[in-house]
TORNULO-978216 format. One record per atom (N, C-alpha, C, O, CB): residue in one letter; x, y, z. Coordinates in pm, whole numbers, plus 50000, padded with zeros to 5 digits. Atoms other than C-alpha are relative to their C-alpha. Glycine has a CB too. Example, Ala and Ser with C-alpha at 12.3 -4.5 7.8 and 13.67 -1.06 7.14 Angstrom:
BEGIN
A500894988150000A512304955050780A500905012050000A501945011850066A499015000350125S499184988149994S513674989450714S499235010950073S499745022050090S500415004649858
# end
This chain:
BEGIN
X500854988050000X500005000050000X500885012550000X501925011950066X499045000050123X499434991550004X501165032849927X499635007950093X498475010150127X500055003549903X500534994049880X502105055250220X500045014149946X500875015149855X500864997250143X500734985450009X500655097150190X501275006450016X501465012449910X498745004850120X498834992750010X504095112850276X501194992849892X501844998749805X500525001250152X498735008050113X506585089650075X499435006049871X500375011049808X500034978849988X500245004750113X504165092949743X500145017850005X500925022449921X498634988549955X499414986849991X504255133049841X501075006849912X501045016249833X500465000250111X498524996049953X507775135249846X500274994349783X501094999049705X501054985950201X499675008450155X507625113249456X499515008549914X500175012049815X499274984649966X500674992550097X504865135249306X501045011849992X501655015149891X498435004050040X498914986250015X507095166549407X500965002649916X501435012849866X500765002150097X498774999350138X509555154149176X499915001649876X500775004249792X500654990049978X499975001550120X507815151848923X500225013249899X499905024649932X498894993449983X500404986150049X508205175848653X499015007049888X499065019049861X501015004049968X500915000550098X505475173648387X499065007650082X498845001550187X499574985849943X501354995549958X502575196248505X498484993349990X497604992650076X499925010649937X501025009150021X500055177148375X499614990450090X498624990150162X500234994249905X499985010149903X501135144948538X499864998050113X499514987850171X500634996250002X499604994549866X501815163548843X498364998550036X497824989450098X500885017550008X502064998149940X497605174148889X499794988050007X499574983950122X498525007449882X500855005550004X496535144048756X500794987850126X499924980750177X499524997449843X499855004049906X498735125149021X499495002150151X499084994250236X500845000749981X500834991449889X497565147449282X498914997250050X498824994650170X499695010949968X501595003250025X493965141649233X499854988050037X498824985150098X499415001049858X500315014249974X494715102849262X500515000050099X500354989350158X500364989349920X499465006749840X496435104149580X498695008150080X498145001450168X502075006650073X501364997749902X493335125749737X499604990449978X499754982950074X498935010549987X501155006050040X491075103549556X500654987750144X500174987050257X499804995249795X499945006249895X493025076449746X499854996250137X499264987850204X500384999949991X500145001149871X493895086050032X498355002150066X498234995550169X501015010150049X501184999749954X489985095050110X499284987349996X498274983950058X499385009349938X500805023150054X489205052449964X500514990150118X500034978850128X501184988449790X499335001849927X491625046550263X500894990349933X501084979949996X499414997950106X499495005150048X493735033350005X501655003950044X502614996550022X499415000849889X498544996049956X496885050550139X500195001450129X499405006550209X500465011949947X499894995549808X498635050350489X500635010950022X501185017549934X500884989750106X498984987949997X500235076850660X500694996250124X500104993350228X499325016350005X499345000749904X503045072650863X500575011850059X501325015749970X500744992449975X499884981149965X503815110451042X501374999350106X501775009650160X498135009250114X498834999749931X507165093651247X500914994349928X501774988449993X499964994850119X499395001050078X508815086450952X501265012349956X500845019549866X499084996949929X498964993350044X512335108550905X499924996749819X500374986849762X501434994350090X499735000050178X512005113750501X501295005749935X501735016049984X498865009449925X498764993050052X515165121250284X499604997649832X499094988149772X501684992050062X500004999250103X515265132749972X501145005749900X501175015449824X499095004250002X498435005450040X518675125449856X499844990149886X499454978549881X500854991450135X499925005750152X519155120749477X498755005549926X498495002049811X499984982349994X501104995050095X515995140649382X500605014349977X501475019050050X498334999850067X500494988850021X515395174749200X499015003950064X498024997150038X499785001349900X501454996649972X512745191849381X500065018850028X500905024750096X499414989350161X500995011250012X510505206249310X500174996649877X500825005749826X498565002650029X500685003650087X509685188448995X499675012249940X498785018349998X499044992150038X500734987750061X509285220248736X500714994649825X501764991249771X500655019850087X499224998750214X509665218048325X500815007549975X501165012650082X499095005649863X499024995650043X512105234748160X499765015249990X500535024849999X500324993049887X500034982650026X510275266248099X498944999550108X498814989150173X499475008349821X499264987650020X509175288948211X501365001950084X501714997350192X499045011350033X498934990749925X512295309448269X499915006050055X499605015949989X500605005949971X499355002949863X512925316448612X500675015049976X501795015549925X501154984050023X498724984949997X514205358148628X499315005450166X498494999150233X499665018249809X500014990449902X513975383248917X498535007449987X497695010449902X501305009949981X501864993049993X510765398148985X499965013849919X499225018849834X499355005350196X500434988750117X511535427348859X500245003249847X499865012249772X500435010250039X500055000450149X512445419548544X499164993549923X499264989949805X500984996249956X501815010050072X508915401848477X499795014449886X500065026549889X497824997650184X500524985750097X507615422148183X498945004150082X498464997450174X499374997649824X501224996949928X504855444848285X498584993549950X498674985549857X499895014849996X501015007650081X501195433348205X499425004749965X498835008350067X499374992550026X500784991850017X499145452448044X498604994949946X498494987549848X500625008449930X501205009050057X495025445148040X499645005349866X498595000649822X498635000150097X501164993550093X494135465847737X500394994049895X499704994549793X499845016149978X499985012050134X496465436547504X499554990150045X499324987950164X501334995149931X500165015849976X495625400647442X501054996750067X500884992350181X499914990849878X498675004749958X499005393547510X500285004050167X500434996350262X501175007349895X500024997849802X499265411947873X499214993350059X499724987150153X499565014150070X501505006549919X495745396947997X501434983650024X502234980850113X497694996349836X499345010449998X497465363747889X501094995850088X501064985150149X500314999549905X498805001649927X501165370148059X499105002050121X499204991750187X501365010249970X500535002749856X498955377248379X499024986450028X498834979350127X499145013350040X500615019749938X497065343948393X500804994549988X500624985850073X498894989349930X498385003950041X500605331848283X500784997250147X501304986950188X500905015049906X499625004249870X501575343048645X499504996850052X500114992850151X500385004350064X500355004149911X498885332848792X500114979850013X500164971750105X498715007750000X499705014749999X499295297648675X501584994750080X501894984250135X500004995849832X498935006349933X502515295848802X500005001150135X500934995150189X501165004249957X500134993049823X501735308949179X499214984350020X499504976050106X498665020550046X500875012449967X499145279549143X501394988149985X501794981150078X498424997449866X499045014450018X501915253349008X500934998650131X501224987850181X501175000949849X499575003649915X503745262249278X499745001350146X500534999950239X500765002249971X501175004449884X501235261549543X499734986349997X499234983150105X498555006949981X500235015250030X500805226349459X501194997350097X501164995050218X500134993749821X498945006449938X504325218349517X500445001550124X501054992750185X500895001649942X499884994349856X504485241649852X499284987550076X500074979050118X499155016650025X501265010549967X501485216849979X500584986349944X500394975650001X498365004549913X499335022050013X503075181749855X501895004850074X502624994950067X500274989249692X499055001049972X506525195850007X499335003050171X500104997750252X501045008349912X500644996949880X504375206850347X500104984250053X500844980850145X498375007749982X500705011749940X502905170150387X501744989750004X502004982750102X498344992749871X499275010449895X506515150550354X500895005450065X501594996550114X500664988649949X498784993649971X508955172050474X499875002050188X500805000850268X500095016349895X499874999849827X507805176950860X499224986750029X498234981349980X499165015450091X500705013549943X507115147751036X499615004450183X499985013650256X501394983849983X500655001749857X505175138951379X499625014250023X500135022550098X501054993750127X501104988649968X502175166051312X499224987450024X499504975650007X499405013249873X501135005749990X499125154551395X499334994149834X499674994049715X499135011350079X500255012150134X497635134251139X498975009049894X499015007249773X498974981750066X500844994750127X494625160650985X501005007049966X500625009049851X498575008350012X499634995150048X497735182250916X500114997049891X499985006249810X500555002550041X499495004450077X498645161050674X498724998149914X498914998849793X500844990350041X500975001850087X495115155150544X499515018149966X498855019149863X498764988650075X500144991450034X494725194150544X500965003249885X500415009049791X499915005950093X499274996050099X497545199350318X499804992949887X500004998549779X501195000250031X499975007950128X496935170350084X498245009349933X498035010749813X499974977250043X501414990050091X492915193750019X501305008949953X501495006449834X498305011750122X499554987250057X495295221549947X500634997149837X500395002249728X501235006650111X499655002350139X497335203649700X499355000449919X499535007449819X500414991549972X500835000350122X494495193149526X499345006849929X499025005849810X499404995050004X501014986650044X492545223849522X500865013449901X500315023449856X499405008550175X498934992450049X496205240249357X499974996349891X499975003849794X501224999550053X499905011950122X496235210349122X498815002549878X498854998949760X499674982850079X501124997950111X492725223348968X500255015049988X499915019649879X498264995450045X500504985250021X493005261949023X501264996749890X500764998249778X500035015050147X498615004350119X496455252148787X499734997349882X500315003049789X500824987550026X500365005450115X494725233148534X498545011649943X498295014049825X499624982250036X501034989050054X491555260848529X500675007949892X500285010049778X499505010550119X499054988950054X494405284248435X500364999149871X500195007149779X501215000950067X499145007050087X496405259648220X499044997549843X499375000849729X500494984550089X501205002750076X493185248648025X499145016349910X498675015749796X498924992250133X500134986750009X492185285947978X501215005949894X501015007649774X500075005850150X498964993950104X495395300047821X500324990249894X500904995049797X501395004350070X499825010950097X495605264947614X498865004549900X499055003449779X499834983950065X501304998450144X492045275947417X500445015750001X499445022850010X497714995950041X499574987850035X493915309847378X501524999549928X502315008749910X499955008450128X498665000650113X496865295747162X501894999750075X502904996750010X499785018049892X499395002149932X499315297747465X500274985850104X499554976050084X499755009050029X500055011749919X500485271247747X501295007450065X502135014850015X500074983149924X499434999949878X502135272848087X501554997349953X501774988349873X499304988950103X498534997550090X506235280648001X500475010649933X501615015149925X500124992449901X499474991150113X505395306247739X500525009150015X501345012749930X499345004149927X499694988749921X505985334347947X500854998250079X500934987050130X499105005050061X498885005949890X509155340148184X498865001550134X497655003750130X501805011950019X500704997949840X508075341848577X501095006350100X502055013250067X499494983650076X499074997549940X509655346048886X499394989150111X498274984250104X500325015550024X499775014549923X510165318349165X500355009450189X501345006350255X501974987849899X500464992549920X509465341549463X499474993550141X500044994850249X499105006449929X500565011449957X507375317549626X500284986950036X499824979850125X499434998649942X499295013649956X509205288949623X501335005850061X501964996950119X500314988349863X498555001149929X512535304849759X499525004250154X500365004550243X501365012049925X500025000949901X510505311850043X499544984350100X499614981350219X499375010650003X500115014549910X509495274750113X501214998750005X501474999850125X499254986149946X498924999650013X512985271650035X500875001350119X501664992350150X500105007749923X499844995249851X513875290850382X499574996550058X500044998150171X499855008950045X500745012049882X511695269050550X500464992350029X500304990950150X499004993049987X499815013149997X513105238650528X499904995250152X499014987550188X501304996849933X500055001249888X514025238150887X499094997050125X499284988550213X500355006350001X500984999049896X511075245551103X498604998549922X498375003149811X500155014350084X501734999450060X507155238051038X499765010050051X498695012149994X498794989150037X500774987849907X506285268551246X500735015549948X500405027049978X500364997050201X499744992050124X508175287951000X499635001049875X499735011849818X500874999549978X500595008350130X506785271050690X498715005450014X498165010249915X500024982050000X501414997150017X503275279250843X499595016050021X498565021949986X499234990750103X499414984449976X504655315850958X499355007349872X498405014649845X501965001349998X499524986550139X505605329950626X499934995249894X500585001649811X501545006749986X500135004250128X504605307250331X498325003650005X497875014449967X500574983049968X501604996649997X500545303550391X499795014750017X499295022049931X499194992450125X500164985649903X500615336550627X499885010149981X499165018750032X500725003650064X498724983950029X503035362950438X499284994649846X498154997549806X502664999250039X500504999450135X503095347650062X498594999749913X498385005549807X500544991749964X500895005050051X499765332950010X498945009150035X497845007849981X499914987450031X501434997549960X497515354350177X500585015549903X499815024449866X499394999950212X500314986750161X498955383049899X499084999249964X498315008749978X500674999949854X500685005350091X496895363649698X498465007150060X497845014249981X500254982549992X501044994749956X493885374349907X499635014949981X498555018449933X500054997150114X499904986750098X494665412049836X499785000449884X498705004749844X501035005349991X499464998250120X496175409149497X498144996549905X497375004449851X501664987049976X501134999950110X493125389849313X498955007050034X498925016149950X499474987449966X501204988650036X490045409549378X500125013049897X499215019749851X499655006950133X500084989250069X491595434649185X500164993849866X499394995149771X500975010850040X499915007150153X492765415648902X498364993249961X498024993349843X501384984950004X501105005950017X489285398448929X499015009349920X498205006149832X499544995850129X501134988250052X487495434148859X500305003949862X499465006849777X500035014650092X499514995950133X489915441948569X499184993749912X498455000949844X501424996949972X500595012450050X488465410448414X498415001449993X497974999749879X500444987950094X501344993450017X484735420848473X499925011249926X499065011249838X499475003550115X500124992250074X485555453948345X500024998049786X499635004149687X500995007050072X499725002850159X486405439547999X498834986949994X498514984349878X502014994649954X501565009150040X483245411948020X500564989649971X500024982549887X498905004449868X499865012150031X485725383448047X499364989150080X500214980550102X501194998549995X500975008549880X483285361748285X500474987549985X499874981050071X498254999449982X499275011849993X485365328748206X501115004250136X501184998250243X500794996449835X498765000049916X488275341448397X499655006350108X500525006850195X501185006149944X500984994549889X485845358648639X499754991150088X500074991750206X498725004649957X500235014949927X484715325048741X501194997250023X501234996950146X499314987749922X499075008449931X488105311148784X500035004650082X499275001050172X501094997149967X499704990249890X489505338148998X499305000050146X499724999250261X499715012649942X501105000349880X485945339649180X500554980950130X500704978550249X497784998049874X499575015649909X486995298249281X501644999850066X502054994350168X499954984249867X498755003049896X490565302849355X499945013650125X500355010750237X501775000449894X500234991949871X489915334349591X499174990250055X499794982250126X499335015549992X500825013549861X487155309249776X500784990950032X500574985850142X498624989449957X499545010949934X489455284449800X501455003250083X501904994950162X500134988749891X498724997349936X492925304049918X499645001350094X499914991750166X500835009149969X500325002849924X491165317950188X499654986550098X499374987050218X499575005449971X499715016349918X491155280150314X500734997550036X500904991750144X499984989249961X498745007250019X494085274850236X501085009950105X502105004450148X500464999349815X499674989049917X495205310050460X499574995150168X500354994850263X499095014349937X500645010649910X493145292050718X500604988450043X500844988150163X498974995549949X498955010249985X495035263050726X501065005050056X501015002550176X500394994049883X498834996149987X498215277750767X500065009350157X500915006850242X500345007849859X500524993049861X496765304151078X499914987550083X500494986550191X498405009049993X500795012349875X495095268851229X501604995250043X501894993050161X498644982049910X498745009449982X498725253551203X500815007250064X500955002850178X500704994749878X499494990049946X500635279451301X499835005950125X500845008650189X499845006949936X500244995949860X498675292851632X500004978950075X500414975850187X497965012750010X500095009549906X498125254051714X502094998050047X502174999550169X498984984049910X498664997650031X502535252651687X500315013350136X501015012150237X500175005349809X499844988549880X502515284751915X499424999550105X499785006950196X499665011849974X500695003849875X500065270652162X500674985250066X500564980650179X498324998349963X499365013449941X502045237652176X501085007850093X500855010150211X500784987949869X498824989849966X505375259052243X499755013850111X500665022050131X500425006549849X500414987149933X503585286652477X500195010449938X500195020150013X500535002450110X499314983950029X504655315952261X498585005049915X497784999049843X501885000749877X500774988250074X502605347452152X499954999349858X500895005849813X500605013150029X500424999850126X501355341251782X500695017149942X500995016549822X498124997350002X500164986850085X502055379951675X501815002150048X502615002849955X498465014950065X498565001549964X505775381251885X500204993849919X500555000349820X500504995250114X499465012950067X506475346751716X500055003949859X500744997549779X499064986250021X500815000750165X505245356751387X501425017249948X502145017049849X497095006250009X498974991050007X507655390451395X501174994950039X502055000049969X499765010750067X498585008949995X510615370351500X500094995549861X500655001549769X500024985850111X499415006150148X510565346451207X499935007449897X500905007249821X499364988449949X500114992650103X509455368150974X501615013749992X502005018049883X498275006550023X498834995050057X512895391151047X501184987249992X502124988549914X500465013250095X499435011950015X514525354651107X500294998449848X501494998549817X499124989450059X500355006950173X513785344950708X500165009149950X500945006349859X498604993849941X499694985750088X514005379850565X498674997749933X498844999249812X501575001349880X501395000949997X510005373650528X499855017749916X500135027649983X499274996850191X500664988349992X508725404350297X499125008549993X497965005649962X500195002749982X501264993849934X507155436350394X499194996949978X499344988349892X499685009849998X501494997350002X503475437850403X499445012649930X498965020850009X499565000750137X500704991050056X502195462050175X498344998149955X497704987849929X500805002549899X501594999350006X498485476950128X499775000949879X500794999649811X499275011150069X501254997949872X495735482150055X499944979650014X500264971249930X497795011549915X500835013849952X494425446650225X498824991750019X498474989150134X500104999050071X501175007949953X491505426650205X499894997650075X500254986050093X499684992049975X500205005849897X490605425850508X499164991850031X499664982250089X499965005850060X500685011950006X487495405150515X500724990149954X500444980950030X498935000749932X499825013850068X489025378250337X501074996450086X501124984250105X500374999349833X499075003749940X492145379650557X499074995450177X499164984950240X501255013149983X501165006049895X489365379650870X499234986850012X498844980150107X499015007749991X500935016350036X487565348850693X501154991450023X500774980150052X499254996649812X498845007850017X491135333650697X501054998350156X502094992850192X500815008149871X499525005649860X491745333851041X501005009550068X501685005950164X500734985449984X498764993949948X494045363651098X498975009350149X497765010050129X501015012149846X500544993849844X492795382851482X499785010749950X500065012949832X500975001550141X500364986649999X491715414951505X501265011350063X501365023650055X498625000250088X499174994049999X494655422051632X501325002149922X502195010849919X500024998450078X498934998550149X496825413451343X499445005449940X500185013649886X500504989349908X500754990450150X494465429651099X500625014950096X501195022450016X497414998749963X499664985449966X495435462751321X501354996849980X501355002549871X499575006950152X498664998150050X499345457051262X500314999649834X501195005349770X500804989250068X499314996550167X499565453850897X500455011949955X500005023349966X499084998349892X499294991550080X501695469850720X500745011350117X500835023450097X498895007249880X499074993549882X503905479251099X501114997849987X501925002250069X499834996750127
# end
């Protein structure tokens, strides 16, 4: 029987995108058939792999040398679902490197992160599927890898991992799309309206997750969630917080009322 962190740690490698989702999808499917075990005191090594698992393109530059995007071409609209597919591709891999990489969590951690994967694995293919009936595909455009050099800095600690990857990077995402979402209404694209509309419902979860993991981690350890959370974050070189902020959505996602008053301190 295949065990839930080992097959993790395999998909991560992979580097086909495709293969990657549709693997994904079969280890939820599994693991929910109770077709897979999970062992959570298992030391994993991953010695002799690439990870994560990424194709050849896209090319990989500095953030700021992303071209700009502009909505009023085909071509800009496009390079921005371009990045958003890749934030998703590697939201996937964040979430299959979450589940093998720390061991002896509690056991729904591991079933919380494997929803996340999966729910990365489709907002990916929405994307992927989308710019494919527009003459493009996932590669065409360079990116930037932003996101992954902060799991990257994780490696070490889960209570860093749940800090400043879910916390800091992901809950951008909670800002960032509503606006891109409106651009997209303004021009009457209601395909990409709908996506957007499903991956904002589902990050917020996924922001959620990461808060649940994170204060439970700071309640094991006795320490102050908002102290703790300003430590690692100058620990990792975690960065700033810039506005404006969704705050409802960061509220739906589990952040206090007293973190929503520090942003951007």
């Amino acid at each position: 029987m295949l065990e839930l962190r080992q097959t993790a740690l395999e998909l991560l490698a992979i580097t086909h995108p495709q293969t990657k989702v549709a693997r994904v999808q079969q280890l939820f499917n599994d693991y929910h058939h109770q077709c897979v075990d999970l062992d959570a005191s298992t030391d994993l090594s991953s010695k002799g792999l690439i990870l994560p698992g990424r194709p050849s393109k896209p090319e990989l530059v500095p953030p700021l040398t992303v071209p700009k995007r502009k909505m009023d071409t085909l071509e800009g609209r496009l390079s921005l679902l371009h990045s958003l597919a890749h934030i998703e591709f590697n939201a996937m891999n964040l979430a299959l490197d979450a589940i093998w990489r720390f061991a002896n969590m509690p056991a729904q951690y591991y079933v919380d992160w494997l929803k996340v994967a999966k729910e990365e694995a489709y907002h990916f293919s929405l994307i992927e599927n989308h710019l494919q009936s527009a003459g493009v595909a996932y590669g065409d455009f360079p990116a930037h890898n932003s996101l992954w050099e902060m799991v990257e800095r994780t490696t070490d600690a889960v209570i860093a991992r749940m800090a400043l990857v879910p916390r800091t990077m992901e809950a951008r995402g909670l800002d960032a799309v509503p606006a891109i979402r409106d651009r997209f209404k303004q021009i009457k694209d209601q395909q990409v309206v709908e996506i957007l509309e499903i991956i904002l419902r589902d990050e917020v979860g996924h922001v959620l997750i990461g808060n649940q993991w994170f204060n439970f981690l700071c309640a094991k350890q006795n320490l102050s969630p908002i102290t703790t959370y300003k430590e690692l974050a100058r620990r990792y070189s975690a960065p700033t917080l810039r506005g404006p902020f969704n705050l409802e959505a960061r509220k739906q996602a589990g952040f206090t009322a007293e973190e929503l008053s520090l942003l951007g301190t």
